[in-house]
Each structure stands twice: as structure tokens, then as C-alpha cells.
C-alpha positions in Angstrom: 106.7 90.0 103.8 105.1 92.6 101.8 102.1 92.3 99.2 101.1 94.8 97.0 97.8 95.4 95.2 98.3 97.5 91.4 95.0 98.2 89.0 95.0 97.1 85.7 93.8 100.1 82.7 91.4 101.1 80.8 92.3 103.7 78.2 90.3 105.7 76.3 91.6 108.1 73.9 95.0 109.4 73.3 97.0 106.1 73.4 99.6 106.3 70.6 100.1 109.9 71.6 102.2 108.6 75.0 105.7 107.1 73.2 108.5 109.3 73.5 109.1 109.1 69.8 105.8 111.4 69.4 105.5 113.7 72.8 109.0 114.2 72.6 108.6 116.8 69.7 104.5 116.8 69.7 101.7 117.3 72.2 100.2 114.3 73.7 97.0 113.6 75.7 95.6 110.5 77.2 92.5 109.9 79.0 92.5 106.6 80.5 91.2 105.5 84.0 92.1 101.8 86.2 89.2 99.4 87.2 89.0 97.1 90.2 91.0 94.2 88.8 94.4 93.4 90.1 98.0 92.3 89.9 99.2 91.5 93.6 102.9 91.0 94.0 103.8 89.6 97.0 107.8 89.5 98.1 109.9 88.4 101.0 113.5 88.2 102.0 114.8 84.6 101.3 117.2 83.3 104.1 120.3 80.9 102.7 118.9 78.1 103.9 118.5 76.5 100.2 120.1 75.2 97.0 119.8 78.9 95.0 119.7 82.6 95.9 116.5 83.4 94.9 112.9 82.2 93.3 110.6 84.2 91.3 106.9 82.3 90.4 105.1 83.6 88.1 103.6 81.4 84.9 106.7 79.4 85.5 108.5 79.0 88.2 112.8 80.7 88.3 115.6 79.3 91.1 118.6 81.6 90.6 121.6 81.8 92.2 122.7 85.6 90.7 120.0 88.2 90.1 121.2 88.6 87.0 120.1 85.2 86.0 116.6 86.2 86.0 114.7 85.4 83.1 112.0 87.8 83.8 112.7 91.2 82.2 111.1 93.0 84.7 112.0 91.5 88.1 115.8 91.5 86.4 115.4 95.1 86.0 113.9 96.2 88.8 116.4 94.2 91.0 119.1 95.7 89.5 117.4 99.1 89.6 117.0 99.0 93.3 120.2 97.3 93.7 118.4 94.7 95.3 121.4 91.7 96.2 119.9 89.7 98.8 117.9 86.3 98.2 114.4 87.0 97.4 111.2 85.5 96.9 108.5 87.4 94.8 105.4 85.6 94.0 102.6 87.2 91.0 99.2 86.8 91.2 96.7 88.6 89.0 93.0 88.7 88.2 93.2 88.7 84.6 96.0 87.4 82.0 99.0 89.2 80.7 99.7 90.5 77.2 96.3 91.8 76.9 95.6 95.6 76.2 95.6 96.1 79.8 98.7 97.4 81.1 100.1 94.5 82.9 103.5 94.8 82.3 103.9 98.4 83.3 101.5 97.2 86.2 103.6 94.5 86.9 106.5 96.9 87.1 105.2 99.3 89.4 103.9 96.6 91.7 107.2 95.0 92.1 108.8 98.3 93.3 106.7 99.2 95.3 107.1 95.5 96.8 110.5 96.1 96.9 110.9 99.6 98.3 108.6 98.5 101.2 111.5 95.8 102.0 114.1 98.6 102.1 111.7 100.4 104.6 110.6 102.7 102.1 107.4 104.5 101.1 107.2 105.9 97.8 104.9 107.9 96.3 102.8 107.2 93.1 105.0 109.8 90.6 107.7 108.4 92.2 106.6 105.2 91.6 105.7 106.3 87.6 108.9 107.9 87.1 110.7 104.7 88.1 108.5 102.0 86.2 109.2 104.6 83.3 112.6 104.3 83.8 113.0 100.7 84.2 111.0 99.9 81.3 112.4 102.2 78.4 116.0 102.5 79.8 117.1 99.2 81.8 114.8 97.0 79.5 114.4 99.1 76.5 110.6 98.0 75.5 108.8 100.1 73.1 106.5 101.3 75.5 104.5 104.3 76.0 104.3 106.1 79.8 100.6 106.0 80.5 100.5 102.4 81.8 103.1 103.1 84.1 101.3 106.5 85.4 97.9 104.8 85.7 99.2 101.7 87.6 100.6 103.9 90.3 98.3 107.4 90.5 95.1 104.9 89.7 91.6 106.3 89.2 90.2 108.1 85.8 93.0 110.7 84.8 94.3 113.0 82.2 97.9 112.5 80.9 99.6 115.8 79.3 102.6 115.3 77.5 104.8 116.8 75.4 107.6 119.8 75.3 104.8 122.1 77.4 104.9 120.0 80.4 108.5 121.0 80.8 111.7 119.0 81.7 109.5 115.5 82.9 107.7 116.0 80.0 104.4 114.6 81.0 101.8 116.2 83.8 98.9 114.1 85.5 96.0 115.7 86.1 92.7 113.9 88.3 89.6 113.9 85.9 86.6 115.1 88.3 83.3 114.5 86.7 79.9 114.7 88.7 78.9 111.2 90.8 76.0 110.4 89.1 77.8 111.2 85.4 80.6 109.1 86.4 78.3 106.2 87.1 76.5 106.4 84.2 79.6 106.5 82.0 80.9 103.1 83.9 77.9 101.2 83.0 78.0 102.1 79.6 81.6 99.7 79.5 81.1 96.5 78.1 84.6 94.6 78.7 84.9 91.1 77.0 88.6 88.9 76.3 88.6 88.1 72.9 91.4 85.1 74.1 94.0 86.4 71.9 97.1 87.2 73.6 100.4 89.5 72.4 103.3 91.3 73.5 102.9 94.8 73.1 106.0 96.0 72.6 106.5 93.9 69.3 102.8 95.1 68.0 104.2 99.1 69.2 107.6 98.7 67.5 106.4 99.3 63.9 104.4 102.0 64.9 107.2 104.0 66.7 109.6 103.2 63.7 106.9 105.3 61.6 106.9 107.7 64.1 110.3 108.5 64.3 110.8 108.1 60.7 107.8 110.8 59.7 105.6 108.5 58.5 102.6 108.2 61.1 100.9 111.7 62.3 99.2 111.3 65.5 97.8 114.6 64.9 94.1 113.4 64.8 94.6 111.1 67.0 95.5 113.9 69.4 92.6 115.9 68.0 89.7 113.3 69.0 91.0 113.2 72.3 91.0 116.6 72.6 87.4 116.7 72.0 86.8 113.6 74.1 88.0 116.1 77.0 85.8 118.7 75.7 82.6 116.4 75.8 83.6 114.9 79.2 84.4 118.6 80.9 80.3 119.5 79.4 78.7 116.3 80.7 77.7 115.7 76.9 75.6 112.8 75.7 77.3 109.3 76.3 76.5 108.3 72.7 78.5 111.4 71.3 81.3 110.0 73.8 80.6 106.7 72.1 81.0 107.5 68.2 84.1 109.3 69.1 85.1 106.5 70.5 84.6 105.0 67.3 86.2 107.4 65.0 89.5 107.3 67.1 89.3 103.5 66.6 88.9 103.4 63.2 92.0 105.8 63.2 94.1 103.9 65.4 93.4 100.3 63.6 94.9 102.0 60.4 98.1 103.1 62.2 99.4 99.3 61.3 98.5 96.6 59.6 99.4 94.9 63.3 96.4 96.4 65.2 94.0 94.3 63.6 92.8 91.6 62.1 89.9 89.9 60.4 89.0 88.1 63.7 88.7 91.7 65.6 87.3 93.7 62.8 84.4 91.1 62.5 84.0 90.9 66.5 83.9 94.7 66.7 81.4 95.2 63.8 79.3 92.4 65.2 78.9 94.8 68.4 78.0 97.7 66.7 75.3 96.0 65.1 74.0 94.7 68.3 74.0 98.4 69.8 77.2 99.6 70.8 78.2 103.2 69.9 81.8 102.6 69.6 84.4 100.7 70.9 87.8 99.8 70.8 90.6 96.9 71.3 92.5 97.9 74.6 95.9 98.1 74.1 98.7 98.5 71.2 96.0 96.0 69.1 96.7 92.5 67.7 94.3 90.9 71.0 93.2 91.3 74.6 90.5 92.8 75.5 87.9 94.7 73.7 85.6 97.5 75.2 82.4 98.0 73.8 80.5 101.6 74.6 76.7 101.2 75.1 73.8 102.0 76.8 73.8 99.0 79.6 70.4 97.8 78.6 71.7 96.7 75.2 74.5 94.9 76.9 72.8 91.7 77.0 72.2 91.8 73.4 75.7 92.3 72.7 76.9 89.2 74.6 74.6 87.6 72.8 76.2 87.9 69.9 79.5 87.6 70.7 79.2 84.0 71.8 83.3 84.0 70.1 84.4 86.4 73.5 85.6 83.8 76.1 85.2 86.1 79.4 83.0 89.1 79.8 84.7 91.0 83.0 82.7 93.0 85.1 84.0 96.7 84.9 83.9 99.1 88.0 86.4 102.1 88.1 88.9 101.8 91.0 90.7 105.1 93.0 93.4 103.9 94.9 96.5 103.1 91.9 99.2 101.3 93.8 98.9 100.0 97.2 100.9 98.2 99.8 97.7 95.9 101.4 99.7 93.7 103.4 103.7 94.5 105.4 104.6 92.0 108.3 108.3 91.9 109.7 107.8 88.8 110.6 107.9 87.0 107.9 
């Protein structure tokens, strides 16, 4: 039996910029970290001792006799990307819901390979791990996905995502984002996570947007721009409240991308923040639910719950290290 342990994301500025429809003929950066809040995936060989092959539980519950039977899109594809034909069990656990802003598919993903290379006796690395998530999802499944959910679930901890012709023939380079301790503390309590209880797939909300993209008609050049000078005020230790109304301007910039990223619910939650003290803030994600992120001074952060009373869960936020893990492996099972 083999259980793994993937971080949800949290990212920051650049998202957008991380489809192939824009890096593969434009520069993209990300800056995006994970936080200590899970999907575990746990997986074991199924002996023939029942009715069907194999069983996937999840939100519902699959008994299959052919892999390919699989409703799940990403345990089919991943099976089949492993060439996986023996009866398995894999079980999903996670700490927070799906479809929202987060990166649980892509973590998802990753976890499950990981799962499964540990059952082949195999121990791969985190690109390796990226490169194959990336693979499963935009070729085998072909979601309208960008890469940095994929590269955050398996490298983990606050990172900077290149992309673009420059990086050469992958196309993408990952690079860890060193700040000093006490900066790095400050700048995680200033994150004020709450679920706003709407839930969406994100590759339906992304698909207009990469249509534009590929057909001229959105310019992530801005975009690209903020985040550029989000790295520039992170490399200088600047002032958390310029971090913060950049933070705004690049969601004010993203929301008008699509009419899909918002909606009146979500604008009026996220103006509500400001006025209660936030600096800037964002909806996690490709938009249309989730999760929103409020920037703020932590003494304020009170005040801002306050008057949200509409946001269902406020999660507490700590930045994790480790990306994809294998936290449990025993033969005997």
C-alpha cells in the first residue's frame, strides 16, 4: 500500500501567462507558492478475489472491470499513462474541496502518480513528476489547463515559473523563490484565505480565455508586466502594502479577461474586503468561485471576517516546502 501526501496552491501573479496558447509564442512568469493543506491518495494492488477488476472512491464510489471504464478522467489517464493493468484500489482524501481555485486537479494528478510509480517500485522525482501530470492532463485528457498547478503540486514551496520560447525545448524553468525568514513570515500572515462556497471546473471557465488567446484577442502582456514587478518588489523586500495594491491591479486585470471570472457575488465580496482593510486580493484560480485571498495587514483580519459573514470557511494559511511526498509504503498490504 502506498499513500501519498500533495499541497494544494496558492498563486499569486502571472496565472494566465502559464497556457501553452500564450508561452508558446510569449514570455510567461508565475509566482505562486503551496500551503499546508492536502490531497492524500492512497493506492493498493487489488487481488481477484471479487466481482470487478478494480475500485476507485472518491466523491462517489467506481467498480470496474476494464481500466478503461473509469469514469474519472484523471485516474483513467494516468492508468493508461503508466500502463497500469492490474486490479487496483486508489482511495482520495483531501482537506479542502475540489473545483476551487486551488489546483486540485493537477494535484490530484500528480498524487496519483506518484502513488502509482511507488507500486512499480519507482521513485520519481518532482520535474519528473510535473512533466508527467503535464502530460497526462493536456495530451491524454486534453483539459484547458495551464502548467503551474502541475509544477507546484510536485516541486512545492513558494516558486518562480519561467516560461516561454527562452526556457528552451521544455519551455518552462522553475526556480526556488528565497526571501529572508522573518520577510517570509510576515508576507504569510498578511494571507487571509476564505471559500466563498462556489464551486467550478476550471477548464470550462479557461476555455474562452485560451480561445482569445489563440485567436489574438486577449494580450497577457500586462499581465506579464505586474508580475514582473511583483518579482522586483519581492527580490527588494519592499513594503507588503505595495505587494498588496499590485495584487490588486493584476486582479482587476484578470477579472476583465472574461466575462467568466466574475460575477456580481465576487465583485461585491471582494470590494466588501477592501473596505474592511485589505490591500488587494484576488479569486484563486481561473475565476467563476473557490477560494478568495485577501492581502492585509493581519491585525485587520478580524475586521474582514467580520464582514464577510457570506464566506462559509476561513482556512488557516501556512506555506508548506515539501511538494509531493510518498508518507506512507508497506509491502504488506
Amino acid at each position: 500500500m502506498i499513500i501519498t501526501r500533495t499541497p494544494f496552491r496558492l498563486s499569486f501573479f502571472g496565472g494566465g501567462t502559464d497556457y501553452p496558447a500564450w508561452y508558446s509564442r510569449n514570455e510567461g512568469l508565475v509566482i505562486a507558492t503551496t500551503f499546508s493543506q492536502y490531497c492524500y491518495i492512497t493506492c493498493r494492488r487489488l487481488q481477484p478475489f471479487f466481482d470487478y477488476k478494480s475500485r476507485v472512491v472518491y466523491s462517489k464510489m467506481e467498480t470496474v472491470h476494464e481500466h478503461k471504464d473509469i469514469e474519472h478522467p484523471a485516474v483513467r489517464g494516468c492508468l493508461e499513462y503508466l500502463n497500469m493493468t492490474s486490479g487496483l484500489e486508489v482511495h482520495h482524501d483531501a482537506d479542502l474541496p475540489a473545483k476551487s481555485g486551488i489546483g486540485s486537479s493537477s494535484t490530484f494528478t500528480v498524487g496519483l502518480l506518484h502513488a502509482l510509480h511507488g507500486l512499480k517500485h519507482e521513485m520519481p522525482t518532482k520535474p519528473q513528476l510535473a512533466d508527467e501530470a503535464i502530460e497526462v492532463e493536456h495530451s491524454l485528457l486534453g483539459e484547458s489547463v495551464g502548467i503551474q498547478d502541475q509544477i507546484m503540486a510536485a516541486y512545492g514551496g513558494l516558486q518562480l515559473i519561467e516560461m516561454g520560447p527562452s526556457c528552451g525545448e521544455k519551455k518552462y524553468r522553475v526556480s526556488p523563490f528565497i526571501l529572508p525568514p522573518e520577510y517570509l513570515i510576515n508576507l504569510e500572515k498578511f494571507i487571509l484565505l476564505g471559500f466563498t462556497g462556489l464551486t467550478r471546473f476550471a477548464s470550462e471557465i479557461a476555455g474562452e480565455q485560451i480561445q482569445k488567446m489563440e485567436a489574438g484577442e486577449v494580450n497577457l502582456e500586462e499581465l506579464f508586466s505586474i508580475t514582473k514587478e511583483a518579482l522586483s518588489l519581492l527580490q527588494n523586500n519592499a513594503d507588503l502594502e505595495k505587494l498588496g495594491r499590485l495584487l490588486h491591479q493584476s486582479w482587476l486585470l484578470k477579472r476583465s479577461l472574461t466575462n467568466k471570472v466574475s460575477n456580481h457575488l465576487i465583485d461585491s465580496l471582494y470590494k466588501t474586503g477592501l473596505k474592511a482593510g485589505a490591500f488587494g486580493g484576488k479569486l484563486l484560480g481561473a475565476g467563476g468561485g473557490g477560494f478568495m485571498m485577501f492581502f492585509a495587514p493581519p491585525e485587520r483580519h478580524n475586521r474582514i471576517k467580520e464582514a464577510l459573514p457570506q464566506i462559509r470557511v476561513w482556512v488557516p494559511f501556512r506555506m508548506e516546502t515539501q511538494g509531493a511526498q510518498v508518507v506512507f509504503h508497506n509491502e504488506d498490504y
